[in-house]
C-alpha positions as CSV (number, residue, x, y, z in Angstrom):
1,X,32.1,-46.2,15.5
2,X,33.2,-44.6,12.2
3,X,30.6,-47.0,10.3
4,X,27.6,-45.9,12.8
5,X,28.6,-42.2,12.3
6,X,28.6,-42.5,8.7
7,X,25.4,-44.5,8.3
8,X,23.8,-41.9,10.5
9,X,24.9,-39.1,8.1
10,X,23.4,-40.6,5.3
11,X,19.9,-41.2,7.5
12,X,20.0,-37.4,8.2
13,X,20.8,-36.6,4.8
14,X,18.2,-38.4,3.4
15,X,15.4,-37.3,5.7
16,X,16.8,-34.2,5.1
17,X,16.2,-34.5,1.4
18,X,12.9,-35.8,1.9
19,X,11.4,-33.1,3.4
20,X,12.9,-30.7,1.5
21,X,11.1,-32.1,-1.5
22,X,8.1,-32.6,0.5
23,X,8.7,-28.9,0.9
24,X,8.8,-28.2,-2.5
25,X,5.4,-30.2,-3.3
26,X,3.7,-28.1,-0.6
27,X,4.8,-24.6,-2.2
28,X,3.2,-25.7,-5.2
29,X,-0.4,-26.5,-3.6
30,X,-0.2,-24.2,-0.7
31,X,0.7,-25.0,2.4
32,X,-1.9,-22.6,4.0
33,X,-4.1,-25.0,2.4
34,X,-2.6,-28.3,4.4
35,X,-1.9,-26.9,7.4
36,X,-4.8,-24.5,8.0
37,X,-6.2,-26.7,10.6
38,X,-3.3,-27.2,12.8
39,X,-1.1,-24.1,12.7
40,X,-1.2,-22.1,15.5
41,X,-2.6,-18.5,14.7
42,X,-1.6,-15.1,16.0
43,X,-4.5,-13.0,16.9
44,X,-5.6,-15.9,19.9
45,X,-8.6,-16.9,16.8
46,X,-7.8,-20.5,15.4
47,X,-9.7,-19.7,12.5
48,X,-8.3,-16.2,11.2
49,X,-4.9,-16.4,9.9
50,X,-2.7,-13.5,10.7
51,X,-1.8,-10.5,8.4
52,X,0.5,-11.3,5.7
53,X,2.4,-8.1,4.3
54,X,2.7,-9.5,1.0
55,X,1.4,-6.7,-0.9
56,X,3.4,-3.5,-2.2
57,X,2.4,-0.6,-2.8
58,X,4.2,2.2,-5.4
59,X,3.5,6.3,-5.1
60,X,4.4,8.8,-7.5
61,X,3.7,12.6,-7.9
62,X,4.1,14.6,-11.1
63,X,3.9,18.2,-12.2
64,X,1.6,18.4,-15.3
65,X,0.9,22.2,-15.0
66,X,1.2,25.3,-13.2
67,X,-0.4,23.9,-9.5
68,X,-1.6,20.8,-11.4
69,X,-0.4,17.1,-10.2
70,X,-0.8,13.7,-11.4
71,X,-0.9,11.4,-8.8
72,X,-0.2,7.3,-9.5
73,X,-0.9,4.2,-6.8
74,X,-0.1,1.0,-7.3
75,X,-0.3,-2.2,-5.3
76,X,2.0,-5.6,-6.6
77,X,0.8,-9.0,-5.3
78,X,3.2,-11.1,-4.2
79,X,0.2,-13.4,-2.3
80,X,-1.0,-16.7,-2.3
81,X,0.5,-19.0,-5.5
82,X,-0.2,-19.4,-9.2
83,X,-3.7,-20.2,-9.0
84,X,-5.3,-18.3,-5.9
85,X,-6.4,-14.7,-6.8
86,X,-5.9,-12.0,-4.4
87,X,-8.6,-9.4,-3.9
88,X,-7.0,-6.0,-3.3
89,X,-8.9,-2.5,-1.7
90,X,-6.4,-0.2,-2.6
91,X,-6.2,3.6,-0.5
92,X,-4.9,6.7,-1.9
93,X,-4.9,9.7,0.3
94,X,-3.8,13.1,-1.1
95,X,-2.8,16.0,1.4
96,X,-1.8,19.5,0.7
97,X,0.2,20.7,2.9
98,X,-0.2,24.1,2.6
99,X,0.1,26.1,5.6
100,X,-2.4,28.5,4.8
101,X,-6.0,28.2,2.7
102,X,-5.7,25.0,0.7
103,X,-8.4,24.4,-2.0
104,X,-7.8,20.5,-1.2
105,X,-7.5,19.1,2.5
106,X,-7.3,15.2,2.3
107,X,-8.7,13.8,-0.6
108,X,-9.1,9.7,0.0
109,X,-9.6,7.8,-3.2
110,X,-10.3,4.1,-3.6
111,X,-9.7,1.4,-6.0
112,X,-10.0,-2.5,-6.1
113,X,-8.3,-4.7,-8.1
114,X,-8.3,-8.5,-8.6
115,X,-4.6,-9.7,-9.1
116,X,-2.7,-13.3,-9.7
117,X,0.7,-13.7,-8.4
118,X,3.1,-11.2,-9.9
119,X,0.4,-9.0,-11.6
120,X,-0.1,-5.4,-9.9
121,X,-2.9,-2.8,-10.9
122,X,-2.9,1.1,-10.6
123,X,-4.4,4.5,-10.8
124,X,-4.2,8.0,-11.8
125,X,-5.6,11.1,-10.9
126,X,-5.4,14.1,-12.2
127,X,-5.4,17.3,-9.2
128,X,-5.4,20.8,-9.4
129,X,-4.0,22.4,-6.2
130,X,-3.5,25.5,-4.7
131,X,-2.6,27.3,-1.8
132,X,-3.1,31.0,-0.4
133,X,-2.3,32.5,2.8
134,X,-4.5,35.9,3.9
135,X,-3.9,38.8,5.9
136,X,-5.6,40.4,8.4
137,X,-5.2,43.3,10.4
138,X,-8.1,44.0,13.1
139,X,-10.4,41.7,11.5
140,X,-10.4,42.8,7.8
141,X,-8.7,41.1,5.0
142,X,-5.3,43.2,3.8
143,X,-3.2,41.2,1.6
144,X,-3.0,37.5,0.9
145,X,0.4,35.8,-1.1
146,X,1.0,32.4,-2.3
147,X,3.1,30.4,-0.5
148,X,4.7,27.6,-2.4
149,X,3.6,24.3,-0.8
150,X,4.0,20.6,-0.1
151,X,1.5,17.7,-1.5
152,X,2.0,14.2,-0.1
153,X,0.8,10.9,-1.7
154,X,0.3,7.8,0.9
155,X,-0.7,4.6,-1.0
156,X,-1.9,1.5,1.7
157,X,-3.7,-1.6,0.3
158,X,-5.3,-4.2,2.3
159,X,-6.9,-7.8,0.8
160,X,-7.5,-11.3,1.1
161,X,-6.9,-14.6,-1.4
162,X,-9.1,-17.9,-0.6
163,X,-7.5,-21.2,-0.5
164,X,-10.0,-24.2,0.5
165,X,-12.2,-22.5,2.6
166,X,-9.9,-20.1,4.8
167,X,-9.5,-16.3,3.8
168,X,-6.0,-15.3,4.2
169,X,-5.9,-11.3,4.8
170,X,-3.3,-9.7,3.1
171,X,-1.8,-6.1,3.6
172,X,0.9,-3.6,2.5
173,X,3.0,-1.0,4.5
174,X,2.8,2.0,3.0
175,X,4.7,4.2,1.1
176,X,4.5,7.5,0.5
177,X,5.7,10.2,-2.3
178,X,5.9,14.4,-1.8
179,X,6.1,17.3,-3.9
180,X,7.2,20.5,-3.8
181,X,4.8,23.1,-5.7
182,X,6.3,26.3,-6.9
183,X,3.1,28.4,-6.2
184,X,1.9,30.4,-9.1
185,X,-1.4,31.2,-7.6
186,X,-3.0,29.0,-10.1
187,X,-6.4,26.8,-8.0
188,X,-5.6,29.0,-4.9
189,X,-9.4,29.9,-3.2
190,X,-10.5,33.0,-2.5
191,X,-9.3,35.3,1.2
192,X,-12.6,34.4,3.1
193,X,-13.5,38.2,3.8
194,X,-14.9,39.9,7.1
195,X,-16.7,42.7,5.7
């Protein structure tokens, strides 16, 4: 009984082993590649893999001047393996979240990049922003002041890398950075006026 144990042990072991190194093989050629064919796929489509979130996405804001901002986006690929490239649509929207008359709603701004395993690409802007808030009282303009204000960053990316013949889409979740603007009055546009 202890031989039979023991000889069993060893059989697991060594299966065990093999697939791990058959593992290993895969990782190296892609198992998407292999097993494109027969792994099930979420979505109820054979042939559309699902969504991997493999990208990541960075967002920064910085002051450069009175109500002036540069904004950075960048997207990391962590997709596909050493010799697929991944084709990356990367999404920068801008809001200014001032409360009152913004010279800049929503500004969307794209960017594509073509990235190997480990690289990343990125962009800057340059904004000027501003912010007023007006006052009326029956109907004409009386005063207006500049309300400091808040300006968010949101960075998304979305892709695909090829292997064989199958596109595999790619994504990121995304991330988001804020500032707070001390408002000198600096971009702020004009009281729209009733008169």
């Amino acid at each position: 009984m202890i031989e039979t144990t023991r000889t069993l042990a060893k059989k697991f072991w060594r299966i065990s082993l093999q697939a791990c190194l058959i593992g290993i093989f895969l990782s190296f050629v892609g198992v998407p590649a292999v097993f494109a064919t027969t792994m099930p796929h979420a979505g109820g489509s054979p042939n559309v893999p699902p969504t991997n979130y493999c990208l990541h996405g960075a967002a920064a804001i910085t002051e450069i001047g009175s109500n002036e901002i540069r904004i950075m986006g960048g997207t990391a690929n962590y997709c596909g393996n050493a010799y697929t490239l991944t084709y990356v649509n990367q999404r920068m929207a801008l809001t200014n979240g001032c409360e009152g008359t913004h010279s800049i709603g929503t500004d969307i701004i794209y960017d594509n990049f073509a990235l190997h395993l480990g690289e990343s690409g990125s962009a800057t802007y340059d904004y000027d922003e501003g912010c007023i808030s007006c006052e009326y009282v029956d109907g004409k303009l009386v005063g207006w002041t500049y309300p400091n204000f808040t300006v968010t960053l949101t960075v998304t990316a979305t892709g695909y890398y090829k292997l064989g013949s199958t596109n595999y889409p790619v994504a990121s979740h995304p991330i988001t950075a804020s500032y707070y603007i001390t408002n000198t009055g600096a971009n702020a546009p004009e009281c729209p006026r009733t008169d």
